[in-house]
C-alpha positions as protocol buffer text, in pm:
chain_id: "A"
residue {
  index: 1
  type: UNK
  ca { x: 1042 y: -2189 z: 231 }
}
residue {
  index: 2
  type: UNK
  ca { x: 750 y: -1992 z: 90 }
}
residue {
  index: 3
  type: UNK
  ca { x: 667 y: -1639 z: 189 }
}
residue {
  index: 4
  type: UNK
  ca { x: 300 y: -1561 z: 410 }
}
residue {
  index: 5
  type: UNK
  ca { x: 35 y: -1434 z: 313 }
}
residue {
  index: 6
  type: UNK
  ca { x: 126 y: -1093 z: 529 }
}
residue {
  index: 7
  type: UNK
  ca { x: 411 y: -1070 z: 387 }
}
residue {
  index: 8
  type: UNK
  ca { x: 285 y: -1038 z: 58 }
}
residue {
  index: 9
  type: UNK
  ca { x: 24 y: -782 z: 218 }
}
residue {
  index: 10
  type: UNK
  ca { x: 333 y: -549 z: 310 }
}
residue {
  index: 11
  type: UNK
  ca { x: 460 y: -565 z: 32 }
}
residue {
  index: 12
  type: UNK
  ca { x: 164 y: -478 z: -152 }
}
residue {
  index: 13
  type: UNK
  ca { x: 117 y: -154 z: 70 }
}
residue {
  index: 14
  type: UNK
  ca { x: 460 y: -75 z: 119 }
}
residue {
  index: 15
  type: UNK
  ca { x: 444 y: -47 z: -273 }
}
residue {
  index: 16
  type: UNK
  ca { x: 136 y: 207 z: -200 }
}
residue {
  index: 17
  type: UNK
  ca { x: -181 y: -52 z: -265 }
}
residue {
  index: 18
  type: UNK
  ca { x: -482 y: 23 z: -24 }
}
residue {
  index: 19
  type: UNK
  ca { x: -657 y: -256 z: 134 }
}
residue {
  index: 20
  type: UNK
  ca { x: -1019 y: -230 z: -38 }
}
residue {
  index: 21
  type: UNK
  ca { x: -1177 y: -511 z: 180 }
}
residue {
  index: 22
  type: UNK
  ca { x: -1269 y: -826 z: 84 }
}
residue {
  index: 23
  type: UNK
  ca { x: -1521 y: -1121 z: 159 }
}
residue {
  index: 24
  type: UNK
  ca { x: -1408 y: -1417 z: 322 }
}
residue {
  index: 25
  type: UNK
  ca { x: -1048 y: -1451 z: 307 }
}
residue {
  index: 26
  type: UNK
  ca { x: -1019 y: -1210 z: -3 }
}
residue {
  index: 27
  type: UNK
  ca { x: -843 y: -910 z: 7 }
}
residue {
  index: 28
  type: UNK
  ca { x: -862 y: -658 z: -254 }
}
residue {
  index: 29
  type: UNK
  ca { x: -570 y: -415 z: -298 }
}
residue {
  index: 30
  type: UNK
  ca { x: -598 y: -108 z: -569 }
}
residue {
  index: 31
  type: UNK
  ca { x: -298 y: 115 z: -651 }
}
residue {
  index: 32
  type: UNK
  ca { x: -365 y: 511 z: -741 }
}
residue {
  index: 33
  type: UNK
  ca { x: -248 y: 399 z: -1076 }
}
residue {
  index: 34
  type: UNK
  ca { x: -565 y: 179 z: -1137 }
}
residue {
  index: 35
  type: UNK
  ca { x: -385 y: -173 z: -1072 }
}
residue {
  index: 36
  type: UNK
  ca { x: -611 y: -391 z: -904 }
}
residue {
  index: 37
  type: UNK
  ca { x: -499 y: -766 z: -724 }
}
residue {
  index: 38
  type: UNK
  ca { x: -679 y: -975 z: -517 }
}
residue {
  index: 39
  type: UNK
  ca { x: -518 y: -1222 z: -279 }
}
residue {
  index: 40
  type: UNK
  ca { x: -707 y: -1503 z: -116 }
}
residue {
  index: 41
  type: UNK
  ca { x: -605 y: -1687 z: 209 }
}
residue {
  index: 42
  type: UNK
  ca { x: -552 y: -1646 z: 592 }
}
residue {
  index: 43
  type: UNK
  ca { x: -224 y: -1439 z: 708 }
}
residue {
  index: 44
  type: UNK
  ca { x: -27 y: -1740 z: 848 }
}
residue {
  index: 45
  type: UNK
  ca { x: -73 y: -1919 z: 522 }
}
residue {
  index: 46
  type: UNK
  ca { x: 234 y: -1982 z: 288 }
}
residue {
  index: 47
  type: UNK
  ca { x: 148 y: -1800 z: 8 }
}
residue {
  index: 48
  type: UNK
  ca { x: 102 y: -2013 z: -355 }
}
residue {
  index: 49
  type: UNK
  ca { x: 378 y: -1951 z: -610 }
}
residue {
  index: 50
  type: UNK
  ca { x: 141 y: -1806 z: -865 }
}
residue {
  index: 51
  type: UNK
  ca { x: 74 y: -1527 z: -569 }
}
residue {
  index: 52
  type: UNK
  ca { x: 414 y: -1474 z: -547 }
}
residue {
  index: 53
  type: UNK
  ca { x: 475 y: -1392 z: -924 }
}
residue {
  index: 54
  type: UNK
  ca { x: 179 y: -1187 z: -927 }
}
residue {
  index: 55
  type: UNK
  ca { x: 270 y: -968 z: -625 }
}
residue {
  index: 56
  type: UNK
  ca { x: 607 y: -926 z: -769 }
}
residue {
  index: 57
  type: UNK
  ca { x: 481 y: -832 z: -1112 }
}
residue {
  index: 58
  type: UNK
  ca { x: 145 y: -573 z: -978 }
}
residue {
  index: 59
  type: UNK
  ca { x: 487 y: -374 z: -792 }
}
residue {
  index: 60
  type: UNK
  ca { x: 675 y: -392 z: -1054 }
}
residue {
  index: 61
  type: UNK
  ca { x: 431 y: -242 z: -1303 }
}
residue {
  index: 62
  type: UNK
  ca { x: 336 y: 70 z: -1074 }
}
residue {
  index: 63
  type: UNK
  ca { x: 687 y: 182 z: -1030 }
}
């Protein structure tokens, strides 16, 4: 079963991203290390496999 979209959120600022804002259902998140990720969709939505991968990788690459 795929993850939400708010999961992927908390992960994102557990990991220490900051919301930036967004337009629409865009939300732009930028770590203090300069990475920068964008994630598209409503909270309740199941989040797309490629958003998955690129969650995991953004947290990965700022530890």
């Amino acid at each position: 079963m795929p993850r939400k979209i708010r999961q992927l959120i908390k992960d994102l600022e557990k990991a220490g991203f900051v919301n930036r804002g967004g337009k629409g259902s865009h939300r732009n998140f930028k770590h203090l290390k300069g990475m920068t990720i964008t994630i598209s969709g409503k909270l309740g939505d199941d989040a797309k496999p490629y958003q998955e991968k690129l969650v995991k990788k953004n947290i990965e690459a700022v530890k």
